[in-house]
TIFI-630564 format. One record per residue (C-alpha): residue number from 1; residue in three letters; x, y, z. Coordinates in nm, 4 decimals, padded with zeros to 6 digits. Example, Ala and Ser with C-alpha at 12.3 -4.5 7.8 and 13.67 -1.06 7.14 Angstrom:
# TIFI-630564
   pos   code       east      north         up
     1    ALA    01.2300   -00.4500    00.7800
     2    SER    01.3670   -00.1060    00.7140
END
This chain:
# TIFI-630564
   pos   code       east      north         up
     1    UNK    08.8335    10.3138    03.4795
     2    UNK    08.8938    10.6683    03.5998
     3    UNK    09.2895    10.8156    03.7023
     4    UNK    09.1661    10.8146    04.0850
     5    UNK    09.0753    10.4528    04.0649
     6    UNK    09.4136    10.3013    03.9215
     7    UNK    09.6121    10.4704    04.1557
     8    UNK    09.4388    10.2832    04.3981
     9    UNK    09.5848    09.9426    04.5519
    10    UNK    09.4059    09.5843    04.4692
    11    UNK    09.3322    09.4589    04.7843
    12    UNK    09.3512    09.0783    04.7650
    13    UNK    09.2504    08.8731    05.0439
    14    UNK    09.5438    08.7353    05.2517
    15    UNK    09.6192    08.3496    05.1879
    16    UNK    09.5470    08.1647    05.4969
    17    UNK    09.2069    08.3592    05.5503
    18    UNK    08.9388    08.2092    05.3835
    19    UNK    08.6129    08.3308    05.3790
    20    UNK    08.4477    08.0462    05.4939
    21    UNK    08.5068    07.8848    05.8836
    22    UNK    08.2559    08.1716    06.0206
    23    UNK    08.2214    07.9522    06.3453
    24    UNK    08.6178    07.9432    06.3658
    25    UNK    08.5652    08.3092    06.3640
    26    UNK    08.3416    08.3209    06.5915
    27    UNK    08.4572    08.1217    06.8409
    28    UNK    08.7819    08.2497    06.8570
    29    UNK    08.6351    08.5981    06.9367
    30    UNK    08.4022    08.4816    07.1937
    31    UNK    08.7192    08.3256    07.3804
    32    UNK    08.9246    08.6216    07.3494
    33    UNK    08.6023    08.8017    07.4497
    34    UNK    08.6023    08.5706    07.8227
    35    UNK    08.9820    08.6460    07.8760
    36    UNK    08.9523    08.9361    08.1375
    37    UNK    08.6855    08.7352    08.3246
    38    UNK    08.8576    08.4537    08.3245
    39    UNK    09.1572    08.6369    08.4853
    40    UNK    08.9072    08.7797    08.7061
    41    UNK    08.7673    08.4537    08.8466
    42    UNK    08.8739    08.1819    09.1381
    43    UNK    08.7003    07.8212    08.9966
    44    UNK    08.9781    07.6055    08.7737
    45    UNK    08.7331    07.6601    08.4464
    46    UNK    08.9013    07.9819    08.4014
    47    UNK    09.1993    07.8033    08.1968
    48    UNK    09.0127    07.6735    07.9343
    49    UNK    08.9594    07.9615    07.7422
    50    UNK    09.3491    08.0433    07.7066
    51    UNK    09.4145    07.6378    07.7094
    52    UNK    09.2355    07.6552    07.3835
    53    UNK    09.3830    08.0004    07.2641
    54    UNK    09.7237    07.8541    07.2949
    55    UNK    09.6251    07.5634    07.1016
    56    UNK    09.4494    07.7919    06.8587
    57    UNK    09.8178    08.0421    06.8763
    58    UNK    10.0372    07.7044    06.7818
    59    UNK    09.8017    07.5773    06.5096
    60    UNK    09.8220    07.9047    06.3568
    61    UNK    10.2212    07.9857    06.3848
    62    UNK    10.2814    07.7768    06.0593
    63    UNK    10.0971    08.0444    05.8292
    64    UNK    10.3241    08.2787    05.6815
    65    UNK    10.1020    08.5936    05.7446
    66    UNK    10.1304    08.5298    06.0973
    67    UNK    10.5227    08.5291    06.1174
    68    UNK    10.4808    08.8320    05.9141
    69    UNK    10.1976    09.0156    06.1942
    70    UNK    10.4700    08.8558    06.4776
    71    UNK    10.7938    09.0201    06.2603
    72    UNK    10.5995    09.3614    06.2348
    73    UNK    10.5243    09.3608    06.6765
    74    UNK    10.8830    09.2712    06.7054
    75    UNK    11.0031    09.5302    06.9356
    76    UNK    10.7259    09.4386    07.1539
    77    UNK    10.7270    09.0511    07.1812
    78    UNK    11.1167    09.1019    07.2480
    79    UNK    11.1413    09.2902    07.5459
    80    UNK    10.8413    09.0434    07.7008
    81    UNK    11.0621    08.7398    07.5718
    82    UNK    11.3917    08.9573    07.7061
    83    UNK    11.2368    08.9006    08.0253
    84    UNK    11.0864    08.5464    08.0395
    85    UNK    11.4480    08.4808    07.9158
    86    UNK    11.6047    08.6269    08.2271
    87    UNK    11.3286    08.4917    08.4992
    88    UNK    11.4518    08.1785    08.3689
    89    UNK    11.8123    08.2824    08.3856
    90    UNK    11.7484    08.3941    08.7286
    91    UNK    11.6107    08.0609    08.8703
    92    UNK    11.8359    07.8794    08.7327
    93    UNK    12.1354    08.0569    08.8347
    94    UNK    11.9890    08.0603    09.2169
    95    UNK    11.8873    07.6689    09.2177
    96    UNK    11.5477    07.7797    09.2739
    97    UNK    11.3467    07.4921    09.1279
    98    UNK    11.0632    07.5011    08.9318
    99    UNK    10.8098    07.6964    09.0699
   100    UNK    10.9564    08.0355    09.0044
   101    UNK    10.9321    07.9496    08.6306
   102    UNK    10.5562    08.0130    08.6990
   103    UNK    10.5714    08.3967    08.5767
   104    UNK    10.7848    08.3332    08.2676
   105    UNK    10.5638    08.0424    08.1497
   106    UNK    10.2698    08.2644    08.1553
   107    UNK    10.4745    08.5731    07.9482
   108    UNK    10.5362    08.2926    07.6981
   109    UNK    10.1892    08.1510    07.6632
   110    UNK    10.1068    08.4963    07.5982
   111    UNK    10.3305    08.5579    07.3248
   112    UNK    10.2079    08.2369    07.1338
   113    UNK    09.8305    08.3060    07.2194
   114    UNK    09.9096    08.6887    07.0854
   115    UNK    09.8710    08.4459    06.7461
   116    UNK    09.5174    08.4461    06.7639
   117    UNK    09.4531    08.8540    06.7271
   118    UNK    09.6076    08.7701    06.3552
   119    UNK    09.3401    08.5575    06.2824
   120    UNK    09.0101    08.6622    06.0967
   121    UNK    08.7908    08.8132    06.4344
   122    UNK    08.4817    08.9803    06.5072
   123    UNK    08.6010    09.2375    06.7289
   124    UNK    08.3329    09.4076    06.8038
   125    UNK    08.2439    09.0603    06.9654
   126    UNK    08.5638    09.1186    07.1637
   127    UNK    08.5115    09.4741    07.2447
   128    UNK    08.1726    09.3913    07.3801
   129    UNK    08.2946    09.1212    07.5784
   130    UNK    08.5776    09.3507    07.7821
   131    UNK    08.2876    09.5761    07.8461
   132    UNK    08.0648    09.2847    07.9615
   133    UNK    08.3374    09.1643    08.1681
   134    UNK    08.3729    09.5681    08.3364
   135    UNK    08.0308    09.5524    08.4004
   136    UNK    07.9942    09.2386    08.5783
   137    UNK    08.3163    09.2973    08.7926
   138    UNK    08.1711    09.6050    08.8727
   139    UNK    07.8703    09.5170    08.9910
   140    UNK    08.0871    09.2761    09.2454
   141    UNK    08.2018    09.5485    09.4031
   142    UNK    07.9127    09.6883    09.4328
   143    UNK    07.7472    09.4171    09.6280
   144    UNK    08.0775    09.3422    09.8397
   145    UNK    08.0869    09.7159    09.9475
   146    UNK    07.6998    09.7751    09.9862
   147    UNK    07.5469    09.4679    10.0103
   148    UNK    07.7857    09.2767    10.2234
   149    UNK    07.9861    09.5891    10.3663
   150    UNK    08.3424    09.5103    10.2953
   151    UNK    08.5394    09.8284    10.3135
   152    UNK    08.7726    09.7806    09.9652
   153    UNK    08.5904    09.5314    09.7447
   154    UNK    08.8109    09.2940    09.5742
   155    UNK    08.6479    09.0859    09.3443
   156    UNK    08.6196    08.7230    09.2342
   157    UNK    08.9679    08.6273    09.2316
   158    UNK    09.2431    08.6505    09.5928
   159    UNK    09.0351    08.7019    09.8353
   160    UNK    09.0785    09.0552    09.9805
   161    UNK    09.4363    09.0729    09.9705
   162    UNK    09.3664    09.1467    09.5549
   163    UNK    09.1737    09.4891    09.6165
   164    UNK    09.4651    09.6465    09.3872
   165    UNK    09.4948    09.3630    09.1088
   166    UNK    09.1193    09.3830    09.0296
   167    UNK    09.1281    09.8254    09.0741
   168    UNK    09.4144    09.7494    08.7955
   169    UNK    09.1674    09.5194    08.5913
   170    UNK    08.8819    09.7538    08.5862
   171    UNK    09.0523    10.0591    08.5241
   172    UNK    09.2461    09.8641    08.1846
   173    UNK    08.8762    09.7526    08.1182
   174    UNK    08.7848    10.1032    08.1432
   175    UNK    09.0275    10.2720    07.9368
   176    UNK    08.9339    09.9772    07.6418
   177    UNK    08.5951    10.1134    07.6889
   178    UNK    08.6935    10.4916    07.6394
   179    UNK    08.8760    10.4218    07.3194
   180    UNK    08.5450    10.2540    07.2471
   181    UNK    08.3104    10.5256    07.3329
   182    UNK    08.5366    10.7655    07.1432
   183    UNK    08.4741    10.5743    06.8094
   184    UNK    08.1889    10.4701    06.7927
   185    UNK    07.8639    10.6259    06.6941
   186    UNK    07.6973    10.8221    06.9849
   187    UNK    07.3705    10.6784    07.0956
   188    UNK    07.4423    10.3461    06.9741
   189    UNK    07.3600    10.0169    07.1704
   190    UNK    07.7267    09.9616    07.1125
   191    UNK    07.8317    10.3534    07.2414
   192    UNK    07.6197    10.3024    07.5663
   193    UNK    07.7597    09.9344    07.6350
   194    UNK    08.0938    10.0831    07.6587
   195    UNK    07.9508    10.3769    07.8417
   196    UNK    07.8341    10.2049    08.0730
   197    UNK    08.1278    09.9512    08.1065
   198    UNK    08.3797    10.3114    08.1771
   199    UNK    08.0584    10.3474    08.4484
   200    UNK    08.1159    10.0725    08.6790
   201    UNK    08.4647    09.9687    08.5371
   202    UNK    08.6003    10.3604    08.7440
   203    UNK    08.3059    10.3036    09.0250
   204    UNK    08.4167    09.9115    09.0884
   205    UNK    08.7657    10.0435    09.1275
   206    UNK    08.6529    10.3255    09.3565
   207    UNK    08.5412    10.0709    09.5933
   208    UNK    08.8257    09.9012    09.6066
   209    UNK    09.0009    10.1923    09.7433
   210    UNK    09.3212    10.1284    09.5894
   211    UNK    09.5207    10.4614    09.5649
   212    UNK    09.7902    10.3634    09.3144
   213    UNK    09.5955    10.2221    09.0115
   214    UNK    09.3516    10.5092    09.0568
   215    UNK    09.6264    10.7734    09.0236
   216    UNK    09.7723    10.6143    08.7330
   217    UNK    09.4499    10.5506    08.5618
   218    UNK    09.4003    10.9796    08.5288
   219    UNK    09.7344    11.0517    08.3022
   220    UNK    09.6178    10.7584    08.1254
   221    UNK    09.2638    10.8299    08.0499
   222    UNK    09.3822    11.2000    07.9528
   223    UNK    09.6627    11.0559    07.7366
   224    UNK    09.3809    10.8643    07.5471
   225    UNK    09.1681    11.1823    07.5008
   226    UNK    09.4098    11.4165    07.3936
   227    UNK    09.5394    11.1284    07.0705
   228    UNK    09.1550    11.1352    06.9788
   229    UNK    09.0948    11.4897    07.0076
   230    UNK    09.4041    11.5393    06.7774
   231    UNK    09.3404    11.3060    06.5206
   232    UNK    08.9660    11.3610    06.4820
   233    UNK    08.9859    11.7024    06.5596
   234    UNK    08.6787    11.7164    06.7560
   235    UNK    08.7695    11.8300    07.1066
   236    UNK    08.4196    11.9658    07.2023
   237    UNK    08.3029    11.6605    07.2277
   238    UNK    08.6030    11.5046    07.3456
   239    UNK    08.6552    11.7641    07.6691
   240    UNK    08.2819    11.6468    07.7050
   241    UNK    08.3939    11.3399    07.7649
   242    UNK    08.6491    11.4243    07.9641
   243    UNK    08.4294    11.6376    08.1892
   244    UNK    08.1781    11.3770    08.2237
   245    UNK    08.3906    11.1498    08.3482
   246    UNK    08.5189    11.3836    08.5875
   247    UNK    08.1822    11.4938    08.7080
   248    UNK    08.1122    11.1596    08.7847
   249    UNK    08.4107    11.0621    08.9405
   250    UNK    08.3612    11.3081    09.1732
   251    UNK    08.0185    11.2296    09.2351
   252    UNK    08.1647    10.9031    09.2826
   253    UNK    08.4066    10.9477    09.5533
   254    UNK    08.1428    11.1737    09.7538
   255    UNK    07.9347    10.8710    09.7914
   256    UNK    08.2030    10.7035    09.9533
   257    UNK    08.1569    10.9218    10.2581
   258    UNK    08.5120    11.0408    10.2288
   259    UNK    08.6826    10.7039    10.3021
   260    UNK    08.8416    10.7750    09.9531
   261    UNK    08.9837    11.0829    10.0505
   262    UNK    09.0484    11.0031    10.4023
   263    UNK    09.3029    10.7198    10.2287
   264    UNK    09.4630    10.9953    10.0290
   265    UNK    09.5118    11.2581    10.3445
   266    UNK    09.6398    10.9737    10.5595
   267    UNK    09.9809    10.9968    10.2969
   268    UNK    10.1140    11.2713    10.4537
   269    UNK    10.0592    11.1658    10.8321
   270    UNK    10.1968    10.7749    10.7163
   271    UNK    10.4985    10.9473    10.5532
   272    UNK    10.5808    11.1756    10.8887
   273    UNK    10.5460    10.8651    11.0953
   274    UNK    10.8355    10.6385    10.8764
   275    UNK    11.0417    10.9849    10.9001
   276    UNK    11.0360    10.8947    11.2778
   277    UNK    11.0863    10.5616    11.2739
   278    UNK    10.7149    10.4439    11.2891
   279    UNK    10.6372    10.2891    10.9386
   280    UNK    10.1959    10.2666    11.0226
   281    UNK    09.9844    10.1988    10.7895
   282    UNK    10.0202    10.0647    10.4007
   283    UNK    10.2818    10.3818    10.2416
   284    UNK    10.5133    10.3880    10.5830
   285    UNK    10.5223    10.0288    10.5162
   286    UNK    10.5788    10.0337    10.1719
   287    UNK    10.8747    10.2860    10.2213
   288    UNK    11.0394    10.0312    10.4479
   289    UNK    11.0028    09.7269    10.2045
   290    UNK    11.1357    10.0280    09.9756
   291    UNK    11.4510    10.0782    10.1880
   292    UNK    11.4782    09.6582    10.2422
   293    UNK    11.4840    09.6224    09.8792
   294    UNK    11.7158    09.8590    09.8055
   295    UNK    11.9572    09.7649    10.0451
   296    UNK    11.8814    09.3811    09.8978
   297    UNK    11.9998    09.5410    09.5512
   298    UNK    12.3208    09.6819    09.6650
   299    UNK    12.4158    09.3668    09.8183
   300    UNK    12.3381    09.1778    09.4963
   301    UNK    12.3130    09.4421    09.1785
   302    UNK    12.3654    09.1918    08.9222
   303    UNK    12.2078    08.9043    08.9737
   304    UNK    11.9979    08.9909    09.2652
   305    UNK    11.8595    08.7468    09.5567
   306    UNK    11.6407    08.5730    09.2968
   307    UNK    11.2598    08.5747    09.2299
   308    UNK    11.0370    08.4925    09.4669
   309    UNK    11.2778    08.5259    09.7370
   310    UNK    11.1976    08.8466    09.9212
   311    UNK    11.0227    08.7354    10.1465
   312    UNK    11.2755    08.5213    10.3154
   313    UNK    11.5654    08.8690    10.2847
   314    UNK    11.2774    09.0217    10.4447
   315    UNK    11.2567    08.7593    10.7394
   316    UNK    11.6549    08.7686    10.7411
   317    UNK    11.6623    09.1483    10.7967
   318    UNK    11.4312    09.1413    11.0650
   319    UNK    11.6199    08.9280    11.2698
   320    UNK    11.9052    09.1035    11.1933
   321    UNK    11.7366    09.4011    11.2841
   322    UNK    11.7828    09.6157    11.0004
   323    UNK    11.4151    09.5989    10.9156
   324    UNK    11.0812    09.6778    11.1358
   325    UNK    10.8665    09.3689    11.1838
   326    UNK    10.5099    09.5468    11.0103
   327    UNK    10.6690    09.4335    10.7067
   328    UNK    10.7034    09.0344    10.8087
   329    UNK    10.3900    08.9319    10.6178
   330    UNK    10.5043    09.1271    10.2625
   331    UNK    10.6824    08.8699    09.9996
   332    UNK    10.7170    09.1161    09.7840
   333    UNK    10.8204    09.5495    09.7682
   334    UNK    10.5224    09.6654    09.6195
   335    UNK    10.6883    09.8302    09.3425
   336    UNK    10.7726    09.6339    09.0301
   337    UNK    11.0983    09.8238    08.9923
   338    UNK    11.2344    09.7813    09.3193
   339    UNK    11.1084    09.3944    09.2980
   340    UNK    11.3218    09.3457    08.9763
   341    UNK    11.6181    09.5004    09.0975
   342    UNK    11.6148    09.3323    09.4087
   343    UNK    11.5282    09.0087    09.2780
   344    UNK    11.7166    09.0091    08.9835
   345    UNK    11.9338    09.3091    08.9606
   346    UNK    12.0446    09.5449    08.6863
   347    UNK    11.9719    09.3128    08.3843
   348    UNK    11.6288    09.2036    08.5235
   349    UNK    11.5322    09.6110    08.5752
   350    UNK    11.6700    09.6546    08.2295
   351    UNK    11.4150    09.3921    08.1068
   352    UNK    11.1219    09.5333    08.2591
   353    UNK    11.2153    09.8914    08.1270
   354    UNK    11.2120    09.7126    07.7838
   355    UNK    10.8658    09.5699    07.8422
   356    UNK    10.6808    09.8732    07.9173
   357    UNK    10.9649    10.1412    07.6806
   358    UNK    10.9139    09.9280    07.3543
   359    UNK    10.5567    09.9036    07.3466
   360    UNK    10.5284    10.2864    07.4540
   361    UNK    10.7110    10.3855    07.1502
   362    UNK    10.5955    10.0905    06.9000
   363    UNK    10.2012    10.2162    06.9417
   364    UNK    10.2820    10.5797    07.0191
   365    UNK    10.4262    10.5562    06.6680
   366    UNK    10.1146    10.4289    06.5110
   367    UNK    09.8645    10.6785    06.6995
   368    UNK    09.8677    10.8434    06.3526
   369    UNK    09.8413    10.5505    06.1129
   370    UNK    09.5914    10.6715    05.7988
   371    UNK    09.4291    10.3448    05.9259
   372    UNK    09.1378    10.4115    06.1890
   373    UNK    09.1716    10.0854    06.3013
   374    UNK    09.5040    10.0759    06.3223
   375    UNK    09.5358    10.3921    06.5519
   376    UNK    09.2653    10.2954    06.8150
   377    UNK    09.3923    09.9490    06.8080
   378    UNK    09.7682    10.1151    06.8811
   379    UNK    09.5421    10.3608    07.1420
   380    UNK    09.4165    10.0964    07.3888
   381    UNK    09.7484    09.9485    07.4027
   382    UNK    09.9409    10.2437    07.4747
   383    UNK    09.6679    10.3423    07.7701
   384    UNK    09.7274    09.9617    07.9342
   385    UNK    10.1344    10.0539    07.8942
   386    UNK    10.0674    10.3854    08.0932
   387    UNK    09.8402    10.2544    08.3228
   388    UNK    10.0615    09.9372    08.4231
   389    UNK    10.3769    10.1519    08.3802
   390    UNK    10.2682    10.4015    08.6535
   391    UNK    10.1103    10.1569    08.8738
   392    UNK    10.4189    09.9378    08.9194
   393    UNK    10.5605    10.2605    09.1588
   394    UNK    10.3514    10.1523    09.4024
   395    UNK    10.2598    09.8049    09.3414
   396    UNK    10.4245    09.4786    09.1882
   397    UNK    10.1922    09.4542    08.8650
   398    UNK    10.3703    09.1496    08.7667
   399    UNK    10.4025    08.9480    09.0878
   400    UNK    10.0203    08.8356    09.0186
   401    UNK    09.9341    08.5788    08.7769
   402    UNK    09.6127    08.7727    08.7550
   403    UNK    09.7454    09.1690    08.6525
   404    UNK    10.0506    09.0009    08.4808
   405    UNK    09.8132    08.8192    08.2518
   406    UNK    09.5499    09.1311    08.1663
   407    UNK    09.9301    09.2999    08.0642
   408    UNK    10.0914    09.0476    07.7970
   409    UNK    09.7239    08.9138    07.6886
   410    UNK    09.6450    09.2802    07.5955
   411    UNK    09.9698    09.4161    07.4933
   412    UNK    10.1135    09.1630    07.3131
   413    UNK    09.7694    09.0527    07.1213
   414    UNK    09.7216    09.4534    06.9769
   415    UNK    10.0540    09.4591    06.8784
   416    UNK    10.0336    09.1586    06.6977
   417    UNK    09.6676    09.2713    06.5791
   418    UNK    09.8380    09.6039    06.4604
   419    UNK    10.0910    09.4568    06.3088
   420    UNK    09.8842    09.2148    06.1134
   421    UNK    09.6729    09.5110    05.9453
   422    UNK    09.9901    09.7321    05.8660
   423    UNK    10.2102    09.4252    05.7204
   424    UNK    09.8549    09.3274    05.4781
   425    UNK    09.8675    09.7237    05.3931
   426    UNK    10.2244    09.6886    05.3057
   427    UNK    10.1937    09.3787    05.0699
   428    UNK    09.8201    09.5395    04.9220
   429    UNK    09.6299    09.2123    05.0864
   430    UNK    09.3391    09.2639    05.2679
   431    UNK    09.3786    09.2384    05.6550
   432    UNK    09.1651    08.9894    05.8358
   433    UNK    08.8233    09.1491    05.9525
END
């Protein structure tokens, strides 16, 4: 046995992983595969796949290289348990029953189904199954807005009012896709799947005409370039990515017939038009539910007027006329940070600052892990932090079961996926496939 080799570490094959249960394997993948459809969808079916996740999460929470994968993603399960802790806190506190507890169940079936990413997986089952899922979605759009010409498409799931949660689903689904694209081989079946997933995921949310999501999506599909282009080293073919995409995006929003950019001119005139009292159209009103909130905040900074109650401050300023009546039929600010101060105050900001800070440092840490894996794994997480974390200044990302769900599925399953490969590297097992 040469030097080289013995300085090499045995890898042994992590107890609880067999070799065998290939259809456990299997199906496992092919339900995380669903997820983001199943988000994406109105029938009742939808909550089998994660019924059976979270069965498949608590069967598995016994094995000791789980609670090792879960100890390793600490700093990211606790700021999402930091803040199912204090939407429970907050209902209780305000004697607002049980249908507020809604959000913080789902954070916490998240963080047990997050159990299942540490199992043995076929991942590029999973990868091919977000892209599957951007393509069909997609191609919604592009029926509702051709076919059946409805202005912003919206997708399967909230009727039209959900034009931003499903712009916010594609463009995650798209950014999965780039880090795809970016590793693997070029002219592969699997390269042009995920090419063509970044396609219709960017042209589906296009349609859908949703300003916010799109403008957070650019910082976060450059953020995802420029880690590649340093850690390969190959930014040729990186910036001809990048320029692709561009190219097309443009192309893109010229086939809209400027509706796209007539939404992003109309800022300036909606802004003018608050500034004299007239909050028209969606950002005047937005700036007043702005305003409402923050004057709800000041009135209660610590423990807020309690979730899901904004709509009726809303109603009471009205009356009281301290708030125009365009914003009657809003229940909640439109920005997550305004929604969790004036819903819950200081400590409930605090909490969602924790959700989207912890996971931006825990994978922008690991962007340079020796492990290949391990870095594009800690890659697609980080772009779904940016993404949500700029969105949420002009929209309430978690107010939706649907946009909250695509977060803590995504972020909390990669960390714990991440985590699961570095704590096997640590101990010289072999991580699960």
């Amino acid at each position: 046995m040469s030097a080289r080799s013995q300085d090499l570490p045995v890898l042994q094959r992590e107890p609880g992983h067999p070799a065998s249960h290939a259809w456990l394997t299997w199906a496992l993948s092919a339900l995380l595969a669903v997820m983001p459809l199943s988000f994406s969808i109105e029938p009742g079916i939808k909550a089998m796949p994660v019924a059976l996740l979270f069965i498949g999460g608590v069967a598995s929470l016994w094995r000791a290289p789980l609670r090792r994968s879960y100890r390793a993603a600490a700093p990211v399960t606790a700021g999402a348990l930091v803040l199912a802790a204090l939407d429970v806190g907050n209902v209780l506190w305000h004697r607002l029953g049980v249908r507020p507890l809604d959000h913080a169940a789902h954070v916490l079936l998240y963080v047990v189904v997050a159990a299942v990413f540490a199992r043995p997986l076929r991942m590029t089952l999973v990868w091919a199954g977000f892209s599957f899922t951007a393509i069909g979605l997609g191609s919604v759009c592009l029926v509702q807005h051709y076919g059946l010409g409805i202005a912003r498409a919206y997708g399967l799931n909230g009727g039209d009012s959900s034009a931003i949660e499903c712009a916010t689903v594609l463009l995650g689904l798209a950014l999965l896709a780039l880090v795809q694209v970016l590793h693997a081989r070029a002219g592969s079946k699997r390269w042009w799947l995920h090419v063509a997933a970044m396609v219709f995921g960017i042209y589906g949310a296009l349609l859908t005409q949703s300003r916010g999501p799109l403008l957070a999506f650019v910082p976060a599909f450059l953020l995802v370039l420029l880690v590649h282009a340093r850690r390969s080293g190959r930014w040729r073919g990186v910036l001809a990515v990048g320029a692709a995409v561009c190219m097309g995006g443009a192309l893109a929003v010229m086939t809209l017939h400027g509706a796209m950019l007539g939404r992003f001119d109309s800022i300036h005139q909606e802004v003018a038009g608050f500034d004299r009292g007239d909050p028209d159209g969606s950002v005047g009103q937005r700036l007043e539910m702005w305003r409402t909130a923050l004057r709800a905040f000041a009135e209660h900074p610590l423990a807020g007027i309690g979730i899901g109650r904004f709509d009726k401050y809303v109603q009471q300023e009205i009356a009281a006329g301290r708030a125009d009546p365009s914003i009657a039929r809003y229940n909640q600010p439109h920005n997550e940070y305004l929604r969790a101060l004036a819903t819950g105050g200081v400590p409930q900001l605090l909490a969602l600052l924790a959700v989207f800070g912890l996971p931006l440092a825990w994978f922008g840490r690991r962007l340079r892990d020796p492990d290949a894996t391990v870095a594009a794994t800690a890659s697609a997480g980080l772009a779904i932090v940016v993404l949500y974390l700029l969105c949420a200044l002009g929209e309430s990302v978690f107010y939706r079961v649907m946009s909250q769900s695509f977060f803590f599925f995504l972020v909390l399953g990669l960390a714990v996926r991440v985590g699961q490969r570095t704590s096997c590297r640590l101990r010289g097992t072999q991580p699960a496939p």
